[in-house]
N, C-alpha and C positions, 0 to 999 in steps of 0.2 A: 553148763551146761554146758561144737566139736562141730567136729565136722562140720556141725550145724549149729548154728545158737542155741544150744538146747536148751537151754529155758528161752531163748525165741523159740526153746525146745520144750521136753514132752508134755503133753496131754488128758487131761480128764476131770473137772464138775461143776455140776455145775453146785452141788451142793452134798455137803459130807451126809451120809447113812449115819444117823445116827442110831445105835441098836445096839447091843450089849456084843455081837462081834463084832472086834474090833476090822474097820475098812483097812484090808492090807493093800489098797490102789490106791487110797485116799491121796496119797504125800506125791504120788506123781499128779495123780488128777488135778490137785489145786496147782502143785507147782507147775504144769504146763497151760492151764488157763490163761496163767498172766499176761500181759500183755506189756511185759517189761522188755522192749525191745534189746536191751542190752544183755540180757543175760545167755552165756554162754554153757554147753555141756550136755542141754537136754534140749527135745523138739518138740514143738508143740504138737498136737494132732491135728488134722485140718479134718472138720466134719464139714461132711457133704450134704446136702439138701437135695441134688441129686441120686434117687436108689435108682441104679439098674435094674432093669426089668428084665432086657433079652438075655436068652442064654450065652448068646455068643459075647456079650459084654462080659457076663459074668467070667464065662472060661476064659476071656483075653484076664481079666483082673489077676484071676490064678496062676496064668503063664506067667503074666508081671511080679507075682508077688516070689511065685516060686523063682523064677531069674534072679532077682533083690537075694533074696537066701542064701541062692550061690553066692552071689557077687558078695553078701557079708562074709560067708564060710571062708572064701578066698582071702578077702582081705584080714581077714584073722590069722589064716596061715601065715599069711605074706607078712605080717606083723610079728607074732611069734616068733617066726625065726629073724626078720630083723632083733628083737630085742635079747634073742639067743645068741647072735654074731654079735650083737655091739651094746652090750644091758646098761651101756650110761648113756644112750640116746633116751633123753629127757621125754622130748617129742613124739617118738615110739610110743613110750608105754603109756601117755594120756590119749593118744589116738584109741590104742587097744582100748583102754579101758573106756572110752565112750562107744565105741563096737560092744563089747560083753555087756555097757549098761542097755544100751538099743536093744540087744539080744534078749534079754532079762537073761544074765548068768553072773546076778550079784558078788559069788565071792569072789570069781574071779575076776570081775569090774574093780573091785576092795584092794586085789593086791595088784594091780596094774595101778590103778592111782594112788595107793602104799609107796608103789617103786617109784612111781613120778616124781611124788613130793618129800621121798627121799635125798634126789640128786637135784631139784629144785623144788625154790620156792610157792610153791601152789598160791594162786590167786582164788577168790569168794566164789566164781562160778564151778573150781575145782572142785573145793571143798563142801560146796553143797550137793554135787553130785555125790561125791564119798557119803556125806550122810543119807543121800536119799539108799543109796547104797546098802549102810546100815540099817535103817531101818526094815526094810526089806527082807534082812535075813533074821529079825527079829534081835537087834541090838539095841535097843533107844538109847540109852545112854550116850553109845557111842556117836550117835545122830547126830544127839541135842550138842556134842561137842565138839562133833566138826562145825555144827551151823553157827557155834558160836565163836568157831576159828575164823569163819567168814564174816564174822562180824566185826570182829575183830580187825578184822585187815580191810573191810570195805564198811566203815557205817552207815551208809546208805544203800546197802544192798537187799532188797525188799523181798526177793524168792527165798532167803535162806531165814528170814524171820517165820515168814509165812507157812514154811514148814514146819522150823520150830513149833511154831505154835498146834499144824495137826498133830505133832508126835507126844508133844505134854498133853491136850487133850485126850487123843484115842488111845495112845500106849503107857501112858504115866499118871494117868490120871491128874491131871495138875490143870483143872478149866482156868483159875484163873492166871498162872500164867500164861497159858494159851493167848487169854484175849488180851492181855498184857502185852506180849510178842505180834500181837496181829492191829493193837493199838499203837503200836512205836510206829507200823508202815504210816499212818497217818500224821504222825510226827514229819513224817520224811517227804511224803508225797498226800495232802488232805482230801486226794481230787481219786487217788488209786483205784483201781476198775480190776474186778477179776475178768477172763476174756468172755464168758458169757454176758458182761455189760452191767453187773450187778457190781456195786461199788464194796469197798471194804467196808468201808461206815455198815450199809446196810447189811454183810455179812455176819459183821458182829454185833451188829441188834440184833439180829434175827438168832443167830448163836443164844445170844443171854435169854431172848424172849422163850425158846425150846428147854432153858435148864431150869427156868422160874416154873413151865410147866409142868415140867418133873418134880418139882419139888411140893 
């Protein structure tokens, strides 16, 4: 997941929609719950238990958020034209592309980490941002095979199975590899917690107990 750990990066569920359209937040949602400290590229979301009430809270929030905007807008320029003066600075173009994933501006996140791991070797937290990438613009395939390049190169890397697994269930229809991919985290770590506190064990009983009742 940059800048920030993004999978210490992004954010959202506590439990998949399950309904005949397909959840297209789903694959960030789980993947920012995690509470895998180590993963890099996405940020989790920090939910508040504090709502603001005054208005002047709320209008300060909007001046912050709209400031943040610029301050991405900028550093996007500022990056594009670096990667325009100097397009084998490695480090450029995974920066941008964790900018354009924050932003939600999927394809161009795609070829920003396309060019990265062009002129370098991409590491598991790269590459599973690329897939969350894909799947976003409605690729799965190409998801399931970046998640499995980070598999690949990190066997213990538990956000890129994790997803795996939402994109065979909701995009491929493939539940049992799903739980298959969400059964190996337990392989790796028996104890694994999504961040809302609900364990993977119990996720994927609860997963099978909802398709026995469909059935």
């Amino acid at each position: 997941m940059a800048k920030k750990n993004r999978s210490n990066n992004k954010q959202e569920p506590n439990e998949p929609k399950h309904t005949n359209q397909k959840p297209k937040n789903q694959l960030v949602t789980y993947f920012a719950i995690f509470v895998f400290g180590f993963l890099a590229g996405i940020a989790f979301t920090v939910f508040k238990t504090d709502i603001p009430t005054g208005g002047s809270t709320q209008a300060q929030s909007k001046d912050q958020a709209h400031q943040h905007d610029e301050e991405t807008t900028q550093a996007m320029a500022n990056l594009e034209a670096e990667v325009t003066a100097n397009p084998e600075n490695h480090e450029a173009w995974v920066r941008l592309g964790h900018l354009y994933f924050d932003a939600n501006h999927p394809e161009q996140a795609i070829g920003a980490y396309t060019k990265s791991l062009e002129l370098h070797e991409g590491d598991a937290n790269l590459l599973t941002d690329l897939g969350v990438m894909y799947r976003r613009v409605n690729q799965p395939e190409k998801a399931i095979a970046s998640f499995d390049e980070a598999i690949a190169k990190d066997a213990s890397h538990m956000p890129s199975r994790f997803n795996k697994g939402i994109v065979l269930m909701y995009d491929l229809d493939d539940p049992a590899g799903a739980i298959e991919s969400w059964e190996n985290i337990l392989k790796i770590d028996p104890k694994a917690k999504a961040g809302n506190g609900e364990s993977i064990r119990d996720f994927i009983d609860r997963i099978k107990a909802e398709m026995d009742n469909k059935q």
